[in-house]
C-alpha positions as CSV (number, residue, x, y, z in Angstrom):
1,X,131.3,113.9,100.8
2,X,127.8,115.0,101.1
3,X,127.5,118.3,99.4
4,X,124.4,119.4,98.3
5,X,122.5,116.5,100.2
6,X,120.4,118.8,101.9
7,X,117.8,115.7,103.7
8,X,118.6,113.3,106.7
9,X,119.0,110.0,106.5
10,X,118.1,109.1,110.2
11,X,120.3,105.8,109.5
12,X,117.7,104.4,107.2
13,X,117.2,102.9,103.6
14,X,115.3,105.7,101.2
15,X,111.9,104.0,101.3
16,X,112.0,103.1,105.2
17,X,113.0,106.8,105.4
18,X,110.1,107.9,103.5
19,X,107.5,105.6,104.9
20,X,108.8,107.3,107.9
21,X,108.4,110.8,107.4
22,X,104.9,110.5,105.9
23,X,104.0,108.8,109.2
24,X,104.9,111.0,111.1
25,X,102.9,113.9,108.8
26,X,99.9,112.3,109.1
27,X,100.4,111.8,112.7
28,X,101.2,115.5,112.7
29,X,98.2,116.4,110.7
30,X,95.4,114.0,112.6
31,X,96.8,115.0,116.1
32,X,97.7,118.7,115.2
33,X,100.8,118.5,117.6
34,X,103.3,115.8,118.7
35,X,106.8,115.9,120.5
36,X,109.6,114.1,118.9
37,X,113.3,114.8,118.3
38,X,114.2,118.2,116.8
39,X,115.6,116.7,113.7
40,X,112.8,114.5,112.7
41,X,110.7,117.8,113.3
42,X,112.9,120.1,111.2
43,X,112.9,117.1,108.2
44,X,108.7,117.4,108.4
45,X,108.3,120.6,108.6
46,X,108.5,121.6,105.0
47,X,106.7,118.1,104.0
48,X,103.6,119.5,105.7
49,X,103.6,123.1,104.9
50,X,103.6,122.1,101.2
51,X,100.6,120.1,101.7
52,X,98.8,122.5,103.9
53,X,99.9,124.9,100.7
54,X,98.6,122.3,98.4
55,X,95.1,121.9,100.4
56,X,94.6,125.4,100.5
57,X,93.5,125.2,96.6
58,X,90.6,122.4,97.4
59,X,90.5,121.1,93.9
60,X,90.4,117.8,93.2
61,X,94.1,117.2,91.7
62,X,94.9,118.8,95.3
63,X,92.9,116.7,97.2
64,X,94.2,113.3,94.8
65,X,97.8,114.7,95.5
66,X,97.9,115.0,98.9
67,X,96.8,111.1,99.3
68,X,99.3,110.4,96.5
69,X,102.6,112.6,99.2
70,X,101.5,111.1,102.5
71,X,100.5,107.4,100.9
72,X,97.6,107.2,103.8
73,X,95.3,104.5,103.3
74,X,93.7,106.8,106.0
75,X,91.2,108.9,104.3
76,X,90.9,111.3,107.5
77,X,94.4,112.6,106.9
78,X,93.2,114.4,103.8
79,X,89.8,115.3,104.9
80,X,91.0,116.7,107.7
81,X,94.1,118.4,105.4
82,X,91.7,119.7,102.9
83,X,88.6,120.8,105.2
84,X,90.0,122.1,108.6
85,X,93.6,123.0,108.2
86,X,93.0,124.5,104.7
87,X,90.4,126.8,105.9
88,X,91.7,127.9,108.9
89,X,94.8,129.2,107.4
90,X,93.1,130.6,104.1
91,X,94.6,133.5,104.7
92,X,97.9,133.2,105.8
93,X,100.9,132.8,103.1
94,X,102.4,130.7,104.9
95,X,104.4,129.3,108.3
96,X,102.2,126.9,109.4
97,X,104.3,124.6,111.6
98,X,106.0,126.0,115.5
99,X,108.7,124.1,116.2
100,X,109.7,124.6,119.8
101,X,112.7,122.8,121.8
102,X,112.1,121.0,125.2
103,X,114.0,119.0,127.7
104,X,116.0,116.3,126.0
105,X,115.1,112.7,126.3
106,X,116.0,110.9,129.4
107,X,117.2,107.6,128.1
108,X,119.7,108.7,124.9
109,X,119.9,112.7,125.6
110,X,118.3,113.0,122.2
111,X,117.1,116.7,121.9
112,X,113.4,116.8,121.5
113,X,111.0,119.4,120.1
114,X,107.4,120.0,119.9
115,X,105.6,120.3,116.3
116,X,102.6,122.2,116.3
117,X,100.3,124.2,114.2
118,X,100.3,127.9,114.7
C-alpha cells in the first residue's frame, strides 16, 4: 500500500526520477515557462519554489545550495536563480509557479499543463 508516499514515481528508478525532475527545474528556470504533462508539473512545482525561496536570501550557502538541489553543471541556472528570479519576487512570500491546464496530448491523451512564473 502506498500510504504516506506523497511523490510520483513516473515509472522510474529513484535516481533516474531525480535526475529527471532537476532537469526539468533548470529547464523551468532557464526558459521561465515550458508545457509538459500536469503531473510532472505539479511534482516540480514545490522543487522550484523552495529554490526561488532559497535564492531569495543571496548568501553564499544559498547560492552553493541551489547548485548542490538541481546538480547543474550549468552555472546559468543559479545565476539566473539567484540574480533575476530572486529579485523580481523580493517581495512576494511566495507562489511563484502558474500551473495552467491545456489540450491534452494528441498521441497518448496525456493531460498537459503549462508551468510558468507568475
Amino acid at each position: 500500500m502506498r500510504h504516506h508516499n506523497v511523490h510520483r514515481k513516473f515509472g522510474r528508478e529513484t535516481d533516474i526520477r531525480r535526475a529527471f525532475l532537476r532537469s526539468l527545474a533548470s529547464a523551468l528556470i532557464l526558459k521561465e515557462k515550458i508545457i509538459t504533462t500536469l503531473p510532472r508539473a505539479k511534482e516540480i512545482r514545490p522543487l522550484v519554489e523552495k529554490l526561488v525561496t532559497k535564492a531569495k536570501k543571496g548568501d553564499l550557502a544559498a547560492r552553493r545550495d541551489i547548485i548542490a538541489r538541481l546538480g547543474t553543471k550549468d552555472p546559468r541556472v543559479a545565476k539566473k536563480l539567484l540574480d533575476t528570479l530572486a529579485a523580481k519576487y523580493k517581495d512576494r512570500a511566495g507562489g511563484y509557479l502558474r500551473i495552467t491546464k491545456i489540450s491534452t496530448r494528441k498521441s497518448d491523451a496525456a493531460p498537459r499543463a503549462v508551468v510558468e512564473f507568475v
